[in-house]
C-alpha positions in Angstrom: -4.5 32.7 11.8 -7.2 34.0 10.2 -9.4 31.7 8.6 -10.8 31.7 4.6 -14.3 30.6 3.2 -13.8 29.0 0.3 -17.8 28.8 -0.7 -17.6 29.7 -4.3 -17.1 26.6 -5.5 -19.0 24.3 -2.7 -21.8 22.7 -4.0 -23.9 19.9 -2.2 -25.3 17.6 -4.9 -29.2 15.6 -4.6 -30.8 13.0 -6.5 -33.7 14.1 -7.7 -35.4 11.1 -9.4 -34.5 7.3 -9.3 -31.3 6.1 -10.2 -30.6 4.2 -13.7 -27.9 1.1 -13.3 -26.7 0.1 -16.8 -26.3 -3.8 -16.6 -26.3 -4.3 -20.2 -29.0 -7.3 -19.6 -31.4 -5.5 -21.9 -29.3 -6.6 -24.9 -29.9 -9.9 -26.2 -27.3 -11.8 -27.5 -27.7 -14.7 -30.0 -26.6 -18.2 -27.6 -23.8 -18.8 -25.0 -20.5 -17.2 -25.2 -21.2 -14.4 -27.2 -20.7 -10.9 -28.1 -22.2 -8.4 -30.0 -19.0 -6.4 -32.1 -20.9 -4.2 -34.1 -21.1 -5.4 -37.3 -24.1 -3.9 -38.3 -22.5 -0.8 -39.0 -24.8 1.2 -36.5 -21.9 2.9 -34.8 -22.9 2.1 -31.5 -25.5 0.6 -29.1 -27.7 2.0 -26.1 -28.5 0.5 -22.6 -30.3 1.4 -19.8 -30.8 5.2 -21.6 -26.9 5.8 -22.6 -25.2 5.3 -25.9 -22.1 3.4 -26.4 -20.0 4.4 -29.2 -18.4 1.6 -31.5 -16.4 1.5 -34.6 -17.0 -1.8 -37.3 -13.9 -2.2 -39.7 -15.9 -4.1 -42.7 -12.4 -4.1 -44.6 -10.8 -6.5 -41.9 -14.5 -7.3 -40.8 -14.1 -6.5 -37.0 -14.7 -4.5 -34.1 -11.8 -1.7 -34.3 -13.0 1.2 -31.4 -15.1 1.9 -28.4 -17.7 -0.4 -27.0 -18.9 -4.0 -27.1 -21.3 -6.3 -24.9 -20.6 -9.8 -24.6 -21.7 -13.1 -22.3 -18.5 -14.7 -22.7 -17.3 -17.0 -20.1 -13.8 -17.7 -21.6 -10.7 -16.4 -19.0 -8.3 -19.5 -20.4 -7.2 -18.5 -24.0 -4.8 -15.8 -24.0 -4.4 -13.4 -26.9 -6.5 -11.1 -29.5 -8.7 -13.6 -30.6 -10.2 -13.6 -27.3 -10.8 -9.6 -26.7 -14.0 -9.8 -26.0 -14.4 -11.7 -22.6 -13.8 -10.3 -19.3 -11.3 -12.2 -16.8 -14.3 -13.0 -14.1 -15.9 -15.1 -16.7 -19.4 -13.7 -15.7 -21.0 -10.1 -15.5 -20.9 -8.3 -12.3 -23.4 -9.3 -9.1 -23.3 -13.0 -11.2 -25.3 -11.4 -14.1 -24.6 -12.8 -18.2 -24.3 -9.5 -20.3 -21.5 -7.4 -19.7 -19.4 -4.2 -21.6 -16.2 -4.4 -23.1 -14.2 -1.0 -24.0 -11.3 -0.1 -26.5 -11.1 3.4 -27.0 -14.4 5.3 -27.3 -16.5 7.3 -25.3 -19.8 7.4 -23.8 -22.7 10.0 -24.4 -25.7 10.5 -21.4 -27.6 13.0 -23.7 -28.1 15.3 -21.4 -25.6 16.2 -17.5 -26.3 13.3 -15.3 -24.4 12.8 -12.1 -22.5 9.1 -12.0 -22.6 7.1 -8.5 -20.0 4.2 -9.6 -18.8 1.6 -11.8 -18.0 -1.9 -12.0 -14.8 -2.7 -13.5 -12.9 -5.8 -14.0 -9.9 -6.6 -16.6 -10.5 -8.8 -20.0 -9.0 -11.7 -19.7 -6.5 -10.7 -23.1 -5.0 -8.1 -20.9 -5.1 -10.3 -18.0 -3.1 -13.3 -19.0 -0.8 -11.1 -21.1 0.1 -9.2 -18.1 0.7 -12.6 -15.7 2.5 -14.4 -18.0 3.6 -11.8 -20.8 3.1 -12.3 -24.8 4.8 -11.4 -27.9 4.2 -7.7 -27.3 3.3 -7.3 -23.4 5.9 -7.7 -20.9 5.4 -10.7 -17.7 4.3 -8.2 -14.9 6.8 -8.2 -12.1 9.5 -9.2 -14.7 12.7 -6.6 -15.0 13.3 -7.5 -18.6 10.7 -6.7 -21.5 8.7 -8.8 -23.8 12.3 -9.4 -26.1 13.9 -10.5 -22.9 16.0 -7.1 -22.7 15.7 -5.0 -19.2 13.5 -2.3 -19.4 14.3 -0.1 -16.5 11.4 -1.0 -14.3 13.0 -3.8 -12.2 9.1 -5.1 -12.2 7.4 -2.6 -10.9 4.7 -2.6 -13.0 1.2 -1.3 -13.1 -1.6 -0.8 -15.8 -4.2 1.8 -14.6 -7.3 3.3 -16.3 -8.2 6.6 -16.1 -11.6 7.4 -16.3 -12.3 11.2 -17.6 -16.2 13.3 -17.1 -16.5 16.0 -19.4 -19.8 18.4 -19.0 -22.0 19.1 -22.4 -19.5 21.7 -23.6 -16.9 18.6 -23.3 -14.8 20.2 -21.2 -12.9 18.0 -18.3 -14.8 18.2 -14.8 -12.4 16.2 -13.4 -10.6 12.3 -13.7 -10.8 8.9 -11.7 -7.9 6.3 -11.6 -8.1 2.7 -11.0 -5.2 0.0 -11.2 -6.4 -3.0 -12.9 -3.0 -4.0 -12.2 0.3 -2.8 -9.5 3.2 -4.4 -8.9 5.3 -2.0 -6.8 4.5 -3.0 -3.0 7.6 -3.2 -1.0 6.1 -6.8 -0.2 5.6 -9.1 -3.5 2.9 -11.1 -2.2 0.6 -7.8 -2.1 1.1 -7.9 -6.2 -1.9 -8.0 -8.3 -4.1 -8.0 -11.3 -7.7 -7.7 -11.0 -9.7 -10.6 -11.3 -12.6 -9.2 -9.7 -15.7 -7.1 -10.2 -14.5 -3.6 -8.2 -17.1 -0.4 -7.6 -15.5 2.3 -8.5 -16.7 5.8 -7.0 -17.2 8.2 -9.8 -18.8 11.3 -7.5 -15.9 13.0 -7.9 -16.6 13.6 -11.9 -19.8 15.9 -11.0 -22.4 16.7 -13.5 -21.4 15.1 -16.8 -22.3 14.3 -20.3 -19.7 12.2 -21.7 -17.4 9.6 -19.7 -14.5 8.5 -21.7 -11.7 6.4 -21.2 -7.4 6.1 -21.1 -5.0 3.3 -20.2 -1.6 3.8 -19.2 1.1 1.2 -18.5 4.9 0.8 -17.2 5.2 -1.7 -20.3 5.5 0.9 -22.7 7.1 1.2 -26.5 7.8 4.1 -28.9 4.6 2.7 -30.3 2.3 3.4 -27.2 1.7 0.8 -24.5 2.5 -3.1 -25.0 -0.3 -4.5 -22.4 -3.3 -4.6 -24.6 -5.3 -1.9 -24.0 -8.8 -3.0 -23.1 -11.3 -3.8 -19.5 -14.5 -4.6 -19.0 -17.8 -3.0 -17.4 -20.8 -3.0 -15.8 -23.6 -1.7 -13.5 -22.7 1.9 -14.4 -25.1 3.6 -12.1 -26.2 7.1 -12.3 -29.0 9.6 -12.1 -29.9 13.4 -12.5 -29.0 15.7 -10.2 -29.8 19.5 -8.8 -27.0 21.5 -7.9 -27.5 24.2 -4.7 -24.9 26.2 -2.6 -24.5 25.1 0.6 -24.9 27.6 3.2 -21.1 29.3 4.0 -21.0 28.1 7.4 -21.5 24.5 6.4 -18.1 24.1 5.0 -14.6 26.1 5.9 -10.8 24.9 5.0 -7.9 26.6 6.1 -4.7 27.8 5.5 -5.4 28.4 2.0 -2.7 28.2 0.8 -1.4 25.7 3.0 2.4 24.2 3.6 0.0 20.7 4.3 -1.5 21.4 7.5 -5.4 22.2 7.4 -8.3 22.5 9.2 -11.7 21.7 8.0 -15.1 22.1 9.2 -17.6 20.6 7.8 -21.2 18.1 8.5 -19.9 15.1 10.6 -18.8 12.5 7.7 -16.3 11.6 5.2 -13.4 13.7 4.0 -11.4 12.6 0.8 -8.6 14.5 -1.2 -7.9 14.5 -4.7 -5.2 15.5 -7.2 -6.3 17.2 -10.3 -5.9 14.2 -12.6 -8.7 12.3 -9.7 -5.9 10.6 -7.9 -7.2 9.4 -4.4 -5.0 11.1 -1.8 -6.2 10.8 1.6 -9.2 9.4 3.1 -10.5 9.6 6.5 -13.7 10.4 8.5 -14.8 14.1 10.7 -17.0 14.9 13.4 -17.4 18.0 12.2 -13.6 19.3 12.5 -11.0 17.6 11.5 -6.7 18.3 10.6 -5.6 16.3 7.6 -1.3 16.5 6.8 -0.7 17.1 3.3 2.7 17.8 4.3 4.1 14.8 2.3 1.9 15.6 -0.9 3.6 17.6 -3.9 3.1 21.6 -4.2 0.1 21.9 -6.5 -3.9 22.0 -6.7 -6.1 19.7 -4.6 -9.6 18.8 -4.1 -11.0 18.3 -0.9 -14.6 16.4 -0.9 -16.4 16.1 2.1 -19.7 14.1 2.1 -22.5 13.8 4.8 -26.2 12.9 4.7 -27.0 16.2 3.8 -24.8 16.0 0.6 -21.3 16.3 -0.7 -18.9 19.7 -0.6 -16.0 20.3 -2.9 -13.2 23.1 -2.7 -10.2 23.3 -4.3 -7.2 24.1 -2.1 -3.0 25.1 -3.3 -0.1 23.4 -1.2 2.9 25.2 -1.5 
């Protein structure tokens, strides 16, 4: 079978200065168990060179959108009045100063390209998922927070999606994360994160703004019932030159495929996306390497390959 280069849209992708982690510890907050909400009015904050958007309501006199940072060690009082801590009690890598988000969006200033993430859940959304609330549903649970079934049988999960959009704010592409899944065939596998997790956010490319969407099975005709906030940290990223690779460096084929391909590429790592930055398959080449898509839906995929001399992306149809 004949074989197609797909080389218009392989790129390899290099650092070109140091990177920047965003740690948030070059805010100051006032004392111990803290957080800054915005109530200056200054619609947002910066740290380590980005900006953070947030939204003050002075009528109700508190934080109502995007971004806040906070020290707050406090993962044992459930409810709103406790929105502002983040479940591990501490910031990532043991650090104070940590980000909390609901709703909003981020703004680099200029295209930067974004290594990873650190991303944990708040301990409001935490506790109202283990043991459920007057709104949110107890995970695992078939019935909903009035104590009427709600179709899932408790298979429940709470995900974020994380979206890039370039300087024209168009999509680039989107990374998911569970902070919470309860549909293994084995119970005890069940969880909600109560960890600091990296999150890889390569797959975004060059980007300007990151912003941010939570979906859950516990939903309402008034949105989603689990309370719609997580926390972050050491959001690492750095500017980046974009090159063709040379044509040989990279070839994938059938395209389209039925789910059976062949791709060549520098000896490394080969992952595949969906379009919405589902994680499909990972595994690692020599060089050449068959991957089976035969059980994925018909639709657009992205294969990634990375190596030491960079990472490859080309987007493939499975019919």
């Amino acid at each position: 079978m004949k074989k197609m280069l797909l080389a218009v849209s392989v790129f390899c992708i290099q650092y070109t200065q140091a990177q920047t982690i965003v740690d948030f510890e070059d805010k100051t907050l006032p004392g111990a168990d803290t957080a800054w909400l915005g109530s200056d009015m200054s619609g947002g904050f910066t740290s380590g060179g980005v900006f953070f958007e947030n939204t003050y309501d002075s009528q109700w006199d508190y934080w109502s959108n995007g971004f806040i940072y906070s020290n707050s060690t406090d993962v044992t009082t459930a409810g709103y009045t406790n929105d502002y801590s983040a479940y591990t009690g501490i910031g990532a890598n043991g650090s104070a100063n940590y980000a909390v988000n609901y709703n909003g969006s981020i703004d680099f200033g200029t295209e930067k390209v974004l290594e990873s993430i650190a991303i944990t859940n708040t301990t409001y959304a935490a506790l109202s998922m283990l043991n459920g609330d007057s709104f949110g549903k107890q995970f695992g649970s078939p019935n909903n927070a009035q104590g009427n079934p709600d179709g899932t049988n408790g298979a429940d999960w709470f995900r974020l999606l994380i979206i890039g959009k370039d300087a024209q704010s168009n999509v680039t592409d989107t990374v998911i994360f569970y902070l919470a899944d309860y549909r293994f065939a084995n119970s005890s596998e069940d969880y909600i994160v109560d960890s600091w997790e990296t999150v890889d956010l390569t797959p975004l490319g060059e980007i300007q703004f990151l912003e941010f969407a939570l979906e859950s099975s516990d939903v309402s005709s008034f949105g989603i019932n689990t309370p719609a906030y997580f926390a972050l940290d050491n959001l690492k990223y750095g500017t980046a030159s974009v090159n063709s690779l040379n044509l040989a460096s990279q070839e994938i084929y059938p395209n389209p495929t039925n789910g059976n391909l062949t791709v060549q590429s520098e000896a490394g790592t080969i992952k595949v996306y969906s379009l919405t930055g589902e994680l499909i398959l990972e595994q690692t080449t020599n060089g050449t390497q068959q991957i089976d898509l035969s059980r994925a839906h018909a639709g657009t995929y992205l294969i990634e390959t990375s190596s030491s001399k960079g990472i490859a992306r080309t987007r493939i149809s499975k019919i």
